[in-house]
C-alpha positions in Angstrom: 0.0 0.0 0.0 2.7 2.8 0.6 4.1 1.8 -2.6 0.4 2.6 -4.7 0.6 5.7 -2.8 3.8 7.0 -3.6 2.8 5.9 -7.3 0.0 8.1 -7.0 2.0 10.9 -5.5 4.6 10.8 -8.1 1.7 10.7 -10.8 0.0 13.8 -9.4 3.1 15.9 -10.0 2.0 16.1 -13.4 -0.5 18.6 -13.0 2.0 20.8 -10.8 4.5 20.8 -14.1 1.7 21.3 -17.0 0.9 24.6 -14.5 4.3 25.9 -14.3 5.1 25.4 -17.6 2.1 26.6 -18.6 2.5 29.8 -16.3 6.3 30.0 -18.5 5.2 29.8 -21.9 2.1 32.5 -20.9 5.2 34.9 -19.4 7.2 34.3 -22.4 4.0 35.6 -24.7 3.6 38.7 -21.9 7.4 39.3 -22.1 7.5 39.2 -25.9 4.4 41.7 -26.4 4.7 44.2 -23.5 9.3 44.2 -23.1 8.6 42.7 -19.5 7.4 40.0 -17.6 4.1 40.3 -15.9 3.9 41.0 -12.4 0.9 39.2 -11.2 -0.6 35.9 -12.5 -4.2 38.0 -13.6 -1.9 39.6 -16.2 -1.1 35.9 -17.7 -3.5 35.1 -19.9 -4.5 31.0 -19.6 -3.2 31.0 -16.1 -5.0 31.0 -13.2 -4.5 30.9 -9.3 -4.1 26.4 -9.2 -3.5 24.2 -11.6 -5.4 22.0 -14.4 -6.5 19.3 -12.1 -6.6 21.6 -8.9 -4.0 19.7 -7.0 -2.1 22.5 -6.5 -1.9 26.1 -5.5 0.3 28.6 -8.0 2.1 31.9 -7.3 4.5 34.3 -9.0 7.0 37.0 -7.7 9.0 39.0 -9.9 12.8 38.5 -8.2 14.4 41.1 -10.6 14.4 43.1 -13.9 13.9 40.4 -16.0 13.3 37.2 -13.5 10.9 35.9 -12.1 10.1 32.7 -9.7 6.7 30.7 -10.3 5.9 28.4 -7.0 3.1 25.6 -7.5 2.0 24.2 -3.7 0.2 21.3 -2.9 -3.0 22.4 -1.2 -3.5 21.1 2.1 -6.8 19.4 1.8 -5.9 17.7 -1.5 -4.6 14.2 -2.7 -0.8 15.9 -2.9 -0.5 16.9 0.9 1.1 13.6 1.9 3.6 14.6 -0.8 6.5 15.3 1.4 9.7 15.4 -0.6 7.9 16.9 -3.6 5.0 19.9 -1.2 6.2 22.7 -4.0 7.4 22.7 -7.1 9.4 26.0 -8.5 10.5 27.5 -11.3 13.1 29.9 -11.7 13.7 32.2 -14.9 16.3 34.7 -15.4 16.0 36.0 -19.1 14.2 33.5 -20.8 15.9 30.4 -19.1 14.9 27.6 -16.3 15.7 26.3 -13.5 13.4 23.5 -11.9 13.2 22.8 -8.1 13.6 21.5 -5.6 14.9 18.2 -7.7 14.8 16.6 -10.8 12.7 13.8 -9.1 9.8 16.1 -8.8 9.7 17.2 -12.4 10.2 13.3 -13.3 13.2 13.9 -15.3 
């Protein structure tokens, strides 16, 4: 049984990756129109406040001129809060390019 449900786990991070990149590809439109990225995720168009299956909870923060870091957290009443090595998923861009947290693992690659 804790095998299944660290199958299941592992399966649900899915959804917390189509959001974030997602969430990148919707800055990258922003940044390529407006010379910036957007500041808050109602600027994003296709984005929203959780992700596709609702497992998760996203955010944003700008971190510099031309970075920003996108955080997707398991909500606490749904099928991802047991997740403990994988609670929130990040995304870190600095001009255009990536960096995935807090492992590899968590984005299954």
């Amino acid at each position: 049984l804790p095998s299944y449900r660290s199958h299941q786990l592992q399966a649900g991070r899915v959804d917390a990756v189509a959001a974030l990149t997602r969430l990148q590809m919707a800055q990258e439109q922003h940044r390529a129109a407006h010379g910036l990225y957007a500041s808050q995720l109602s600027a994003l168009r296709g984005v929203g406040g959780a992700s596709p299956q609702g497992r998760y909870s996203l955010a944003m923060a700008l971190t510099g001129a031309e970075a920003y870091r996108a955080t997707a957290t398991a909500r606490p009443d749904g099928p991802q809060a047991g997740d403990r090595e994988c609670t929130a998923l990040t995304l870190d861009v600095v001009q255009g390019f990536a960096q995935s947290g807090p492992s590899a693992r968590c984005w299954q690659r």
